[in-house]
C-alpha positions as CSV (number, residue, x, y, z in Angstrom):
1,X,0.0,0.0,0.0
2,X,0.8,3.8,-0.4
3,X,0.9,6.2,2.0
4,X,-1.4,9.0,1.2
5,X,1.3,11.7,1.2
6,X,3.6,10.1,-1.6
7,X,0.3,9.7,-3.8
8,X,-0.4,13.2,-2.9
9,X,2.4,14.6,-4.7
10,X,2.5,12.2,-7.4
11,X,-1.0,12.8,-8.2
12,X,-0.7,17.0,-8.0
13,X,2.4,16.1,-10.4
14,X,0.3,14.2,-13.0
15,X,-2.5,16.3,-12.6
16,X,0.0,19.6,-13.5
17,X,1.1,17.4,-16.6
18,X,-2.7,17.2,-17.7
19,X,-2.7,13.2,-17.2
20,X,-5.6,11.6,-15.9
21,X,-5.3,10.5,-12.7
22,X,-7.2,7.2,-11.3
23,X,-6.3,6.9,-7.8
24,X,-7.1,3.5,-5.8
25,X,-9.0,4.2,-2.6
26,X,-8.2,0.4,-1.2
27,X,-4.6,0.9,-2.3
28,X,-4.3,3.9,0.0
29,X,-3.6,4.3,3.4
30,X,-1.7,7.3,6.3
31,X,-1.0,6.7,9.9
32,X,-3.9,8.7,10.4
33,X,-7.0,7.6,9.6
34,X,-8.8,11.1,9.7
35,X,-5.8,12.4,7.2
36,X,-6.2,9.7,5.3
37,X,-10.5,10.0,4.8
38,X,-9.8,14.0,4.0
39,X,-7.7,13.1,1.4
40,X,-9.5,9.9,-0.7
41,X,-12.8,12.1,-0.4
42,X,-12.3,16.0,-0.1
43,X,-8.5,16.5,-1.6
44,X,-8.3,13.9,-4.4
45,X,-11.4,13.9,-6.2
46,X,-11.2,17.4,-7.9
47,X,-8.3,16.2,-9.6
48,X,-8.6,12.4,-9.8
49,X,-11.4,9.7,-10.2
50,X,-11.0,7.6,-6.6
51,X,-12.6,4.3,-7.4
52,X,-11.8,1.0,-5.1
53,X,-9.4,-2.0,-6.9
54,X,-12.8,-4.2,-7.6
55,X,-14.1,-0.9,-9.7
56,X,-11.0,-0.5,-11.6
57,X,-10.8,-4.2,-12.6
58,X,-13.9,-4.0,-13.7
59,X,-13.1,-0.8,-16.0
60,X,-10.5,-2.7,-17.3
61,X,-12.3,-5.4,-18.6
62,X,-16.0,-4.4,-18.8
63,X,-17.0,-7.9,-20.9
64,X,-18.1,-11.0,-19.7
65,X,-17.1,-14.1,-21.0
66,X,-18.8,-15.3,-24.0
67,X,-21.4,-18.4,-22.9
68,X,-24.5,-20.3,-24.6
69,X,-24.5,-21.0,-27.8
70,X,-21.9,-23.6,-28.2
71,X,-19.3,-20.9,-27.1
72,X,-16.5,-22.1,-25.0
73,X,-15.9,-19.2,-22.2
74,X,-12.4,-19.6,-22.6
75,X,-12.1,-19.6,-26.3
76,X,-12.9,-15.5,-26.6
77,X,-10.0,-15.1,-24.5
78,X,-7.6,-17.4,-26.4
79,X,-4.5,-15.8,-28.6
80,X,-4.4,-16.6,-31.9
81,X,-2.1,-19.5,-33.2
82,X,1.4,-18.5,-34.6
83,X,2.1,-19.4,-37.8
84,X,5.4,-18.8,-39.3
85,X,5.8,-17.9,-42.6
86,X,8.4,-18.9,-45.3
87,X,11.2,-16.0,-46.4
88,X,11.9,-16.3,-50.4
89,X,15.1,-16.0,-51.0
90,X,15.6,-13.1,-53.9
91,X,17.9,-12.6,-56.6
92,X,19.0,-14.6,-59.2
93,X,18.3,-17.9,-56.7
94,X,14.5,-17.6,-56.6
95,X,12.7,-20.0,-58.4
């Protein structure tokens, strides 16, 4: 976990750099509890979205897996086969 002040500065550095910001409320913590409430709900928001790490896994993949119709769950998620291909030599050579 991170303490509350290093995110502070990290997030009023992104923030000055016009990135945006997502900071972690369940990810966050300070030796004080009351510092550490003031921050995730009055200081952070007006310059970063604070969501908890179930939210923000969700964000990232919003889909559920494919079932019914004769659709393997785990085939939507599968990476495509490599297949090499052949070089041709060229010049004089290539036939």
């Amino acid at each position: 976990m991170a303490t509350s002040g290093v995110v502070l500065s990290t997030l009023r550095g992104a923030a000055d750099l016009d990135y945006r910001v997502i900071v972690l409320s369940d990810c966050v913590t300070d030796t004080d509890s009351e510092v550490n409430r003031v921050l995730l709900d009055k200081v952070f928001p007006p310059q970063a979205d604070v969501i908890d790490s179930a939210d923000f896994i969700q964000r990232l993949n919003p889909c559920p897996p494919l079932r019914g119709i004769g659709v393997s769950s785990t085939r939507h998620y599968r990476q495509p086969r490599f297949r090499p291909f052949r070089v041709s030599p060229v010049g004089r050579d290539a036939r």
